[in-house]
C-alpha positions as CSV (number, residue, x, y, z in Angstrom):
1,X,132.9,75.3,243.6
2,X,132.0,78.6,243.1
3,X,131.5,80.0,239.4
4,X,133.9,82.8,240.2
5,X,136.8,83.2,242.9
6,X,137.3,86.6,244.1
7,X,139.3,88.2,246.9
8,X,138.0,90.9,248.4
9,X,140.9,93.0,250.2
10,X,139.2,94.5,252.7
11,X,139.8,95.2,256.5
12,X,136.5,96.0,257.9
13,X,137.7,96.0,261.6
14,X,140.7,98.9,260.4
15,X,139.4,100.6,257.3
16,X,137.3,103.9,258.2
17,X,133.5,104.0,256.6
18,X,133.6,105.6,253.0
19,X,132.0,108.6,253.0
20,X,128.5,109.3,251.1
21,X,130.5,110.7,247.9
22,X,133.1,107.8,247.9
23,X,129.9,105.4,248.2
24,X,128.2,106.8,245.5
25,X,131.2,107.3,243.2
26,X,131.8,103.5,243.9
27,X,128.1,102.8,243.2
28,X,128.2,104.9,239.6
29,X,131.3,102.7,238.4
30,X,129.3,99.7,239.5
31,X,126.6,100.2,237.6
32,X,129.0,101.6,234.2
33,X,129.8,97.9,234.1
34,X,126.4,96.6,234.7
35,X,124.6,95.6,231.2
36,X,121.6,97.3,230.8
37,X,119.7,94.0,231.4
38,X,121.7,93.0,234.7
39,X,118.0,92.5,236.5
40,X,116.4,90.6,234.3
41,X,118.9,87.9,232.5
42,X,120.9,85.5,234.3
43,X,125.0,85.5,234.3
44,X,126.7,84.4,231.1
45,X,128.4,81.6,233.2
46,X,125.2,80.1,234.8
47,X,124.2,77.6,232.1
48,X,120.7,77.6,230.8
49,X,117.9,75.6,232.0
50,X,116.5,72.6,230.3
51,X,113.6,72.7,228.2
52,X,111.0,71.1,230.4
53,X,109.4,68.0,229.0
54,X,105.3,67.2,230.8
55,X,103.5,64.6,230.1
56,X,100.4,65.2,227.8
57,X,98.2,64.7,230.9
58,X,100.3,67.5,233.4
59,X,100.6,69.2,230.4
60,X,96.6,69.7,229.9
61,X,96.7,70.2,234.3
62,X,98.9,73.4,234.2
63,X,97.4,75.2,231.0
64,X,94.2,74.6,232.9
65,X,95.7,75.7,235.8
66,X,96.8,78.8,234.0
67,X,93.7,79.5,232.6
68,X,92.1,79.3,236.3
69,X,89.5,76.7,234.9
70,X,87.7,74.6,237.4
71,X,88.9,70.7,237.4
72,X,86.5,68.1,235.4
73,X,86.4,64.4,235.6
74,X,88.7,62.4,237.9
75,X,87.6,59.4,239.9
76,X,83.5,58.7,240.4
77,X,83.0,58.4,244.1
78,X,79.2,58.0,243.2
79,X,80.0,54.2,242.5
80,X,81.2,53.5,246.1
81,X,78.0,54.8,247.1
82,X,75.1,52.7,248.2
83,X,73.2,51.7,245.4
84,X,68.9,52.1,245.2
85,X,67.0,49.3,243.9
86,X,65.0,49.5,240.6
87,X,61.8,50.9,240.6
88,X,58.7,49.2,238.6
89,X,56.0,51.2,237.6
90,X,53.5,48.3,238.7
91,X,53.2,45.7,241.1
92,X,52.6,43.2,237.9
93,X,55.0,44.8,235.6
94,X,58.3,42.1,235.3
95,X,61.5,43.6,237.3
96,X,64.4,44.5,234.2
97,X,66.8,42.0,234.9
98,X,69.5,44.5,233.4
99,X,69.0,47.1,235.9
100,X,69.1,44.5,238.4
101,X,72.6,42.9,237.4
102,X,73.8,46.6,236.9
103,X,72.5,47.6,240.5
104,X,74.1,44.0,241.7
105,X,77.2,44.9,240.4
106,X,77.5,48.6,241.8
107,X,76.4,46.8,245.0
108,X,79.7,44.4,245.0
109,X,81.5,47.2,244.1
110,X,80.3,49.6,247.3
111,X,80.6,46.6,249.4
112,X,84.3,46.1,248.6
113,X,84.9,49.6,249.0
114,X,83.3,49.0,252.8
115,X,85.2,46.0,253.3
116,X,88.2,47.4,252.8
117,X,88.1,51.0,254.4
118,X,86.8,49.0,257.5
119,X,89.9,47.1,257.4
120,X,92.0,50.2,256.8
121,X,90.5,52.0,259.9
122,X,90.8,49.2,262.0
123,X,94.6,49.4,260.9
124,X,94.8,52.7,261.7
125,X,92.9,52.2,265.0
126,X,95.7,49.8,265.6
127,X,99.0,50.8,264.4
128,X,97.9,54.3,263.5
129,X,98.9,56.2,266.7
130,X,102.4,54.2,267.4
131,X,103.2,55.1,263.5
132,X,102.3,58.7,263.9
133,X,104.2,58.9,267.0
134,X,107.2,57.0,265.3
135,X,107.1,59.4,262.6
136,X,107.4,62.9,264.9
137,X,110.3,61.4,266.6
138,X,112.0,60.7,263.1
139,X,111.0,64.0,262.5
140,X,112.5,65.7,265.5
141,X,115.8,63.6,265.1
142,X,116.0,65.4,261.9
143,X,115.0,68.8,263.0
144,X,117.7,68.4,266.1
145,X,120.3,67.5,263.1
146,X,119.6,70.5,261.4
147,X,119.4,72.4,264.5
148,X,122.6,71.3,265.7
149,X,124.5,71.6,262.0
150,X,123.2,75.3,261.9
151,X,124.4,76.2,265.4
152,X,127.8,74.3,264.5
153,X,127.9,76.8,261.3
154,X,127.0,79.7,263.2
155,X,130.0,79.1,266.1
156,X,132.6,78.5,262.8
157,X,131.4,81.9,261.3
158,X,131.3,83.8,265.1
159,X,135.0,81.7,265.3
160,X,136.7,82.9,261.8
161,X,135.1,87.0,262.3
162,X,136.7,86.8,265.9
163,X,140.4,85.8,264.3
164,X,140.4,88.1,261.5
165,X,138.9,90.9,263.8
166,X,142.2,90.1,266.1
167,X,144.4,89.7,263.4
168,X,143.4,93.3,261.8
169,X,143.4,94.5,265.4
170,X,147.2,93.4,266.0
171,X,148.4,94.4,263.0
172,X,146.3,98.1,263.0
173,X,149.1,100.2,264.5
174,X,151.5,98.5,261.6
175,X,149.3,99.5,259.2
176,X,148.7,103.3,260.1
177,X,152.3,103.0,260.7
178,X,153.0,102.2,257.2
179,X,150.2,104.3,255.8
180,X,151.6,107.2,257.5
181,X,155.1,106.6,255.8
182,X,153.5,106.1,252.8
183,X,151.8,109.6,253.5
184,X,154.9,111.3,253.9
185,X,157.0,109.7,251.1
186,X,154.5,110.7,249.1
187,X,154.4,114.1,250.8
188,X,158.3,114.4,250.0
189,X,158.2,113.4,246.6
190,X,155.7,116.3,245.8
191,X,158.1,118.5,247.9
192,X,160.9,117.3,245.6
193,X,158.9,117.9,242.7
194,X,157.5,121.6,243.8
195,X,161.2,122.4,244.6
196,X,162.5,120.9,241.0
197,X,160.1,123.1,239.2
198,X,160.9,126.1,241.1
199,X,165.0,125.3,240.4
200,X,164.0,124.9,237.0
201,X,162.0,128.0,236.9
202,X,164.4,129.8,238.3
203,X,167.4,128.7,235.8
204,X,165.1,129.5,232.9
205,X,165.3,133.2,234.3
206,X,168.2,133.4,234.8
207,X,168.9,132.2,231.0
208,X,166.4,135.0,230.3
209,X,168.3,137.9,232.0
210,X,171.5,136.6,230.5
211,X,170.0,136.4,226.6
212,X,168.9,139.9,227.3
213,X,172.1,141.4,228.5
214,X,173.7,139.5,225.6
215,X,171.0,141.5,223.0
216,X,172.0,144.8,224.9
């Protein structure tokens, strides 16, 4: 529902254009009821937005963000990479066992990486194309739904403009009918009036002659 129901009593197919003196008369009374701050705050009706509430972590993602800093951290993607072996600084010098378990362990860890983006593409090499082609149709059943909801909305606007254009249309001639009665009603009562204040000026005259003959 709307926050505020107004009628708006006009006949655009009947009533003649204002002029550029009525329009900016119309505009200056507008704005004598507009609060100074009309562009910037919202209606007194529309209720205030909530306060809203980020994480710590989106929090810290739009103050960078505001600051234009460059993003740190995230994931490594050095780990899924191919590991080199140790080095040894002499044929006879003993290999580090640590840096071998460490380089064995990155190796598991780029070889399950492997593993599994080769069984991802595979997927995708499979399924990929009858899922992407699934997903446009789904896509263009929604865009002909929309499509066909907006032309239905256009026709019932087109439909309701057409009957109030024919019923200003049929009643016009009643209404300059009545406008020119009003007209002249209004024309007689000023006659009325004109020729009430001429009667009247005309007995006060009259009184005036008399109160002077009566002094004489």
């Amino acid at each position: 529902m709307p926050l505020i129901n107004e009628s708006h009593d006009s006949l655009p197919y009947v009533d003649a254009q204002p002029s550029a003196s009525a329009y900016s008369r119309a505009q200056q009374l507008i704005n004598a009821e507009l609060s100074p701050d009309h562009a910037s705050s919202t209606h007194p009706l529309i209720p205030e937005a909530p306060e809203p509430r980020f994480s710590p972590l989106i929090q810290q993602e739009l103050e960078r963000k505001a600051t234009g800093a460059s993003l740190t951290g995230g994931i490594d993607l050095s780990r899924y990479e191919a590991p080199e072996a140790p080095t040894r600084a002499s044929d006879s010098e003993p290999p580090n066992l640590a840096e071998w378990r460490q380089t064995l362990q990155k190796a598991y860890v780029s070889s399950s990486h492997l593993t599994k983006r080769h069984e991802n593409l595979a997927l995708l090499e499979e399924n990929g194309k009858n899922a992407w082609l699934i997903g446009n149709a789904q896509l263009e059943d929604i865009l002909r739904g929309l499509e066909k909801e907006l032309a239905e909305t256009k026709d019932a606007a087109e439909e309701v403009n057409k009957q109030r254009k024919i019923a200003q249309e049929t009643r016009q001639g009643e209404l300059v009918g009545l406008e020119d009665t009003w007209k002249r009603g209004v024309g007689a009562i000023l006659d009325v009036e004109l020729a009430s204040e001429g009667l009247r000026m005309q007995i006060l005259e009259h009184r005036r002659q008399v109160a002077q003959q009566q002094l004489r």
